[in-house]
C-alpha positions as YAML, in Angstrom:
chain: A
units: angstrom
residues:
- id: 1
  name: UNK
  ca: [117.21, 90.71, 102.28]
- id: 2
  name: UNK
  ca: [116.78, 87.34, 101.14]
- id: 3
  name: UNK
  ca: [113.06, 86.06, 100.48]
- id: 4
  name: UNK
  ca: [111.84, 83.17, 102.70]
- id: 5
  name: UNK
  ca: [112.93, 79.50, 100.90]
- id: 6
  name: UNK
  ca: [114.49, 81.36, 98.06]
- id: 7
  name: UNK
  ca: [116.27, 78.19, 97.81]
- id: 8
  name: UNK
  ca: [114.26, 75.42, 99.18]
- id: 9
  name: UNK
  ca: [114.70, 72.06, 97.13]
- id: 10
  name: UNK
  ca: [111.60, 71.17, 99.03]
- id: 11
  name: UNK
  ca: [109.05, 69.92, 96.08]
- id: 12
  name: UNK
  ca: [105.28, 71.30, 94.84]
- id: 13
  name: UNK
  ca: [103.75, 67.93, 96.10]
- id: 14
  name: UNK
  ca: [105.56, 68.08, 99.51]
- id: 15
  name: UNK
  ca: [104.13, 71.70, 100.22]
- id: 16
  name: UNK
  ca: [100.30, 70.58, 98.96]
- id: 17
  name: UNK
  ca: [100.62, 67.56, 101.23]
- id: 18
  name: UNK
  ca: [101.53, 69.70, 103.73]
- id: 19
  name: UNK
  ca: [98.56, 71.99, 103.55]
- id: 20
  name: UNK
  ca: [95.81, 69.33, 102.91]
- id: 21
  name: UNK
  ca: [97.70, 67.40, 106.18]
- id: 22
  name: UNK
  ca: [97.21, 70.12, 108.18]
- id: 23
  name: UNK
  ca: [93.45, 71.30, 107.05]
- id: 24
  name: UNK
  ca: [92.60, 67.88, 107.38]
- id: 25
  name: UNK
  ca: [94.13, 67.17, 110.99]
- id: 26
  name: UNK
  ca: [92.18, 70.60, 111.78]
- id: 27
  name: UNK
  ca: [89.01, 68.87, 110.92]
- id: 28
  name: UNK
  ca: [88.13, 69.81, 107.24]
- id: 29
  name: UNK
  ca: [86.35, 67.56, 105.27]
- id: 30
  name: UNK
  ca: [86.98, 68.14, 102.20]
- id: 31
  name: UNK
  ca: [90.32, 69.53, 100.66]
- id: 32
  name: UNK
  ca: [91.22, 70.63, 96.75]
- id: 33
  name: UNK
  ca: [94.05, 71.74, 94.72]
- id: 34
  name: UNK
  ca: [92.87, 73.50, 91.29]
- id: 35
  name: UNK
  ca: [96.14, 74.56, 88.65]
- id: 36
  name: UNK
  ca: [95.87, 77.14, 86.49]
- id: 37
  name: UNK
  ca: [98.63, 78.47, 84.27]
- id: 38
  name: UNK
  ca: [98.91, 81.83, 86.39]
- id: 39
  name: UNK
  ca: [97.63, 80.89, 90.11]
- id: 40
  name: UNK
  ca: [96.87, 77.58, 91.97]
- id: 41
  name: UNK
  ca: [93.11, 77.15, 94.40]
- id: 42
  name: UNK
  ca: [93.63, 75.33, 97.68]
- id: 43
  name: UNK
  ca: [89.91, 74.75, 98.66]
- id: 44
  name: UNK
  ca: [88.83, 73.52, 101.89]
- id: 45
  name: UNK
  ca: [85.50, 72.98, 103.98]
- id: 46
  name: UNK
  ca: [85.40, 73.06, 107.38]
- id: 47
  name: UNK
  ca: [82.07, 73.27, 109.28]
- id: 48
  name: UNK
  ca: [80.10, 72.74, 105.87]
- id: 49
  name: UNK
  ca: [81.83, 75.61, 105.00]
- id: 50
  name: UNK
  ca: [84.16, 76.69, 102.17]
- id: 51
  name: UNK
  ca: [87.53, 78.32, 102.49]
- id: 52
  name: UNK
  ca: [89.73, 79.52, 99.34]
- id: 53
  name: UNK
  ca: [93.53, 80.58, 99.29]
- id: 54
  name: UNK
  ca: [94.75, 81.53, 95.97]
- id: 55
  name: UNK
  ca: [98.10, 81.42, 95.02]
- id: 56
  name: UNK
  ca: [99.39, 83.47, 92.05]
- id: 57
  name: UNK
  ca: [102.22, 81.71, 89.91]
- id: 58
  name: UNK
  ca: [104.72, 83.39, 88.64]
- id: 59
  name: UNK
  ca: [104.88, 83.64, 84.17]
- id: 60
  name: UNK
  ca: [108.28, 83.03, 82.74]
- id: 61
  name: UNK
  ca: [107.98, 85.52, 80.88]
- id: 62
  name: UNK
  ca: [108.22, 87.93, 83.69]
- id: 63
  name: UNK
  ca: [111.00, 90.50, 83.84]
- id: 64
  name: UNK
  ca: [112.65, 88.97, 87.10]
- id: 65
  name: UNK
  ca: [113.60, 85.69, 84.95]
- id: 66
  name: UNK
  ca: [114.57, 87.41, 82.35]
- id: 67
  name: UNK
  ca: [117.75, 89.35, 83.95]
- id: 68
  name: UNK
  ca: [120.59, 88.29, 86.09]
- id: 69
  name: UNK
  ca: [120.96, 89.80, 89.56]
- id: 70
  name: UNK
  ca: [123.65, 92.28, 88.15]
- id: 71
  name: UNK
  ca: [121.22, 93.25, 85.21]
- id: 72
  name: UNK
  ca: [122.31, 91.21, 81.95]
- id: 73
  name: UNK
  ca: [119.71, 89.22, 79.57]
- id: 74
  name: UNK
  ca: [119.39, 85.97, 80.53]
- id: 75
  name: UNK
  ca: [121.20, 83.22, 78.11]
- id: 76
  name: UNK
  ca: [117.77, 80.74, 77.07]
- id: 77
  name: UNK
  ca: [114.71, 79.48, 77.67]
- id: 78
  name: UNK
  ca: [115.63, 76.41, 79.77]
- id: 79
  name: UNK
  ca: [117.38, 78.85, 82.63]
- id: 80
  name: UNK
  ca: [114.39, 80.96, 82.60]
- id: 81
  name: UNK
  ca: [112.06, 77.98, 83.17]
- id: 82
  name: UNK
  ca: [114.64, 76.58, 86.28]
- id: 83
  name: UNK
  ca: [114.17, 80.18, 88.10]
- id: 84
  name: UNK
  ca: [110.45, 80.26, 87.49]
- id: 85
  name: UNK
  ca: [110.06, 76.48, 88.63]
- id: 86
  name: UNK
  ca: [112.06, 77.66, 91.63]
- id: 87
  name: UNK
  ca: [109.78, 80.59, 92.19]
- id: 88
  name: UNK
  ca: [106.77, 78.12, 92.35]
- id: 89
  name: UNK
  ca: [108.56, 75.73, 94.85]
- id: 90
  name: UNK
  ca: [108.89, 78.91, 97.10]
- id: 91
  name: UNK
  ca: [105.32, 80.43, 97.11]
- id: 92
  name: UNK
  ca: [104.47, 77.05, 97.74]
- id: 93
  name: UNK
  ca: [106.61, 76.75, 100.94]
- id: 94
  name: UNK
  ca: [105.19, 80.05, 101.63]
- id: 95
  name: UNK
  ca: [101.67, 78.79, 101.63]
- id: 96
  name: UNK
  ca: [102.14, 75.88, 103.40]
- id: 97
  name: UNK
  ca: [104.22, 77.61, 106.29]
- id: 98
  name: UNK
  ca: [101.18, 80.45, 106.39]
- id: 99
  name: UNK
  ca: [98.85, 78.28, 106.58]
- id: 100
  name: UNK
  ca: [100.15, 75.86, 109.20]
- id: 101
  name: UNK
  ca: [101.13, 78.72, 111.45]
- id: 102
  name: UNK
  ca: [97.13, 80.01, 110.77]
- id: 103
  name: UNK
  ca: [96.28, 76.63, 112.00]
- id: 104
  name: UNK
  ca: [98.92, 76.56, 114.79]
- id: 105
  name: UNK
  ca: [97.58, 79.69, 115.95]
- id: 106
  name: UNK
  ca: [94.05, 78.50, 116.34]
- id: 107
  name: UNK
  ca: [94.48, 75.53, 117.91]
- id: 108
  name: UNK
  ca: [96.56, 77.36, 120.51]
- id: 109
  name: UNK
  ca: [94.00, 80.00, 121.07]
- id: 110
  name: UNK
  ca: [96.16, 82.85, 119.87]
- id: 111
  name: UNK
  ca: [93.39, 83.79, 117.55]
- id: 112
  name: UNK
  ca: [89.73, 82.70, 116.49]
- id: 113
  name: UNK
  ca: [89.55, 80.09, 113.67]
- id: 114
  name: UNK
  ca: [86.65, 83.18, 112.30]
- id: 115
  name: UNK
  ca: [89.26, 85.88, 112.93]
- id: 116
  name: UNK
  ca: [92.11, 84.57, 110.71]
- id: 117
  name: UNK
  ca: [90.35, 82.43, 107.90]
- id: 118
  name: UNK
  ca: [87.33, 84.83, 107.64]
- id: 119
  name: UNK
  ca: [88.72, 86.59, 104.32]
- id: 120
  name: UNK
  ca: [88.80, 82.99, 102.47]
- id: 121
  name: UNK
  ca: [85.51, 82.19, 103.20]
- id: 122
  name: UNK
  ca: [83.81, 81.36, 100.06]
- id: 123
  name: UNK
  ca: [80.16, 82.90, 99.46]
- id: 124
  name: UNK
  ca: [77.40, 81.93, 97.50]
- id: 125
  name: UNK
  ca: [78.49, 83.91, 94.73]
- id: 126
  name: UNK
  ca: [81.44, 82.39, 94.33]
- id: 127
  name: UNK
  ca: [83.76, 85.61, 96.10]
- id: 128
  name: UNK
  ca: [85.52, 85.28, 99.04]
- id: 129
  name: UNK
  ca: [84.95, 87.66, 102.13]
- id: 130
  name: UNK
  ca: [88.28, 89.58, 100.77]
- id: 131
  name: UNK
  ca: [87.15, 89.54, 97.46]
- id: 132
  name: UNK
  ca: [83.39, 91.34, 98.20]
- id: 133
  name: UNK
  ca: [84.96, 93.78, 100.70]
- id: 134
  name: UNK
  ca: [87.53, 94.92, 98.52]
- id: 135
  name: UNK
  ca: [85.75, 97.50, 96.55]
- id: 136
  name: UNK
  ca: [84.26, 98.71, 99.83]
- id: 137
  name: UNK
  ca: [87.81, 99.58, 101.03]
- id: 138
  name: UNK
  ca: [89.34, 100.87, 98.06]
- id: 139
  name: UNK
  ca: [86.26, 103.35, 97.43]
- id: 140
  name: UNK
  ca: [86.78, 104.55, 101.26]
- id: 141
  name: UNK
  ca: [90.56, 104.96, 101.06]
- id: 142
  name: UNK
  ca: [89.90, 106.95, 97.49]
- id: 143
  name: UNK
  ca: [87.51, 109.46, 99.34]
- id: 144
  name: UNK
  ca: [89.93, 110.16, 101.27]
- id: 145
  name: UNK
  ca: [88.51, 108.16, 104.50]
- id: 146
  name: UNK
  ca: [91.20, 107.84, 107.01]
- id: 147
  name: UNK
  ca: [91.67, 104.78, 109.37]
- id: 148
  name: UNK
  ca: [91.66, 105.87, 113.07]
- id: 149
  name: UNK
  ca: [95.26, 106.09, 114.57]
- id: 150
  name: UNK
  ca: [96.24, 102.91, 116.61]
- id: 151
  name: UNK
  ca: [96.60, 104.49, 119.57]
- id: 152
  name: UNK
  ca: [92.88, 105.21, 119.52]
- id: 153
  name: UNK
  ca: [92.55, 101.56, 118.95]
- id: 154
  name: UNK
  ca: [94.28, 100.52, 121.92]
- id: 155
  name: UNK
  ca: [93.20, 99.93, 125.35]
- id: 156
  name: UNK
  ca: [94.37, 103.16, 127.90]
- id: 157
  name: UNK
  ca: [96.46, 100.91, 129.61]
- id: 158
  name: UNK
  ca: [98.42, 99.80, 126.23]
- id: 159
  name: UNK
  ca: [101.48, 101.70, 125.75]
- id: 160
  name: UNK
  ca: [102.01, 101.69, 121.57]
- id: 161
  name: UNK
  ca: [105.06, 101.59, 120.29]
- id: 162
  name: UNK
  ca: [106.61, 103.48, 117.38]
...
């Protein structure tokens, strides 16, 4: 199965513009891009309060550029670099398309702006809501905790499927 914009030409700025367009037309005052080697910030505050998607870069030193899709080493350096650069573009399409459709979402009253952006708020400690609750979940799924079965979570009336 192909990955989404495997082969978008669509550039890094175009995607960030994208994103800060679309937190800012939400009503965020304030919007951020930080670049690291490894993974890109996109920080936001809306409400006088902060949001934080990170998005992890791909290293071209990673296997996947390193082989052709039938297995053989990859010629140089330079080809390596075009697949990585490629890689970027698409997690940045991702982001912006994910984040957009958050938005979309919202605005249409599909979902709470608190329900879907809750796990990028950004606490006083500098973790997001993810970030802190993470240990909490991987200590209860390593003791063995089991998550209730979704037909328990649905209303009688709901038939589940699958």
């Amino acid at each position: 199965m192909r990955r989404f914009a495997e082969r978008t030409n669509v550039s890094v700025d175009r995607s960030r513009g994208e994103i800060e367009r679309a937190v800012c037309r939400f009503g965020a005052d304030q919007f951020g891009i930080a670049v690291e080697r490894l993974q890109a910030l996109v920080l936001f505050r809306y409400k006088g309060v902060n949001f934080r998607f990170r998005l992890p870069l791909p290293d071209s030193a990673d296997e996947q550029f390193n082989l052709t899709p039938t297995g053989r080493k990859r010629r140089g350096g330079p080809a390596r670099e075009q697949l990585r650069e490629q890689e970027v573009r698409r997690r940045w399409r991702s982001l912006s398309l994910a984040v957009r459709a958050l938005m979309i979402g919202v605005q249409d009253g599909v979902f709470a702006f608190d329900e879907v952006f809750s796990a990028y708020m950004v606490w006083g400690d500098g973790r997001t809501t993810y970030e802190s609750l993470l240990p909490v979940t991987q200590a209860a799924a390593s003791k063995g905790r089991q998550l209730p079965a979704l037909s328990d979570l649905a209303p009688p009336l709901l038939e589940v499927t699958r």
